[in-house]
N, C-alpha and C positions, 0 to 999 in steps of 0.2 A: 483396370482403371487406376491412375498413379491418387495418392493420397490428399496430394496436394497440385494445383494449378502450375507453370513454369512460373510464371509471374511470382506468386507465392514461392515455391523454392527456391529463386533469387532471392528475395527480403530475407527468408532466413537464412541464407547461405551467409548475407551479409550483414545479419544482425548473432548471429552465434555465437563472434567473439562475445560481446557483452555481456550475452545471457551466460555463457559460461563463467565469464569473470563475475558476472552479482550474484549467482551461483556459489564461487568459491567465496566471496567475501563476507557470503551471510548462509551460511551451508543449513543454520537448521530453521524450520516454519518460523514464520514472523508471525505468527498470530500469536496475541498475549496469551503468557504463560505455557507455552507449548514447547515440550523439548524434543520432538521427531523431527529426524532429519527435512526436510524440503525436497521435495519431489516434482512439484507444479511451479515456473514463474506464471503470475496470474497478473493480466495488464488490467488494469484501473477502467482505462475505455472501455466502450462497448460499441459495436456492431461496427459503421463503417470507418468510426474513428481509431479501431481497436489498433491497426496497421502504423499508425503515428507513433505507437508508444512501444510497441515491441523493442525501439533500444533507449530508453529513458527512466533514469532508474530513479527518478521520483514517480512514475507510470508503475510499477512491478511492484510484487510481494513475491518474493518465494515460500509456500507454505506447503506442506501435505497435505496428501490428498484427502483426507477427511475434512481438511480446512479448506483445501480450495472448492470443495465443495459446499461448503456451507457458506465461505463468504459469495462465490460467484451471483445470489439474484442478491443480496445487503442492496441497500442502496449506497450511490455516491458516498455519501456524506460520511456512515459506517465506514466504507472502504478506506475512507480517507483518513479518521479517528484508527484506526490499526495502522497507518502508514505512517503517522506522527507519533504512535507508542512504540514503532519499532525503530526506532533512532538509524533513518535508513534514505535519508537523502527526502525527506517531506517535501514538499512544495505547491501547496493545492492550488496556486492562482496558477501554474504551468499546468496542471493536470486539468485545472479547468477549462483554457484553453485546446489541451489536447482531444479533450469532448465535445468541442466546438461550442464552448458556452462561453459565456460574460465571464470577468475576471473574478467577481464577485457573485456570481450565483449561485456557490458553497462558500461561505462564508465565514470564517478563521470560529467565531461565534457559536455557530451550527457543528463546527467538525470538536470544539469544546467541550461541548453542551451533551455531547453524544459521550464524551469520555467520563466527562465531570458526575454528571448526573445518571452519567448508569445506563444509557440506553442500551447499549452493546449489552447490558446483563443479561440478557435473553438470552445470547449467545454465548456467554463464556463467565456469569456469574458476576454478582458483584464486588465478590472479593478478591478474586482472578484479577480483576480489571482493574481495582485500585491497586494492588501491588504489582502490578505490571506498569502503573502508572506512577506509583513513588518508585518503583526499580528505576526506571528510565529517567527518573528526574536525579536518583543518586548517580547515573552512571556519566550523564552530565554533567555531574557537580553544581546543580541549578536547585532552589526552592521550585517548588509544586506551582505558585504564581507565574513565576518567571517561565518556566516552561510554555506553559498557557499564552503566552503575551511572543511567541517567537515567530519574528518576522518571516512572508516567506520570502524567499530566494528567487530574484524572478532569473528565469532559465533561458 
């Protein structure tokens, strides 16, 4: 029994370049404060929307395995708050589409709110998370507000 469907090994035949290029471009886990290399691209989708996003690199995180296993059941909103601290092509009104939702049913607000106030601490501490979050605002050259207030990109 082959691993994957033909249908299936088409899409990745033809989504590989990609994944190999946000691969090279972001080589170690995007989860705050993590310096192992990346091992898993992990798409944002889930179940039958998961196929839209395999080559959309506001869709992906590349993290280690230890990380793509703790974020894979996060919810949306989590996933989304680690895809705006990893300064790695954000865009949650496209990723909200690519889950077949409203443009607004994660909300710039909620994926904040999750950074701002700590919710992610569960997961990786809240001091992890605040220096992961002034990192990213230095490496922008942006004040902490300003970061906060960043338009998305529609895709």
């Amino acid at each position: 029994m082959r691993p994957f469907s033909k249908a299936r090994a088409a899409i990745n035949r033809e989504v590989k370049p990609f994944r190999d290029e946000y691969r090279n471009k972001y080589p170690y886990c995007q989860f705050p404060g993590c310096d192992k290399l990346g091992q898993d691209l992990h798409e944002l989708p889930r179940g039958v929307h998961r196929a839209g996003a395999l080559g959309v690199a506001s869709a992906v995180l590349h993290l280690c395995r230890a990380h793509h296993d703790q974020v894979q059941p996060m919810p949306l909103v989590a996933q989304l708050g680690i895809k705006k601290l990893s300064n790695s092509g954000y865009c949650r009104v496209l990723v909200n589409r690519l889950c077949g939702r409203a443009d607004e049913s994660v909300t710039e607000l909620e994926v904040n709110d999750w950074i701002v106030r700590g919710k992610l601490s569960g997961h990786l501490g809240a001091a992890r998370l605040k220096k992961s979050f002034f990192d990213s605002c230095r490496d922008q050259k942006r004040s902490p507000t300003s970061l906060l207030r960043i338009a998305p990109r529609a895709g």
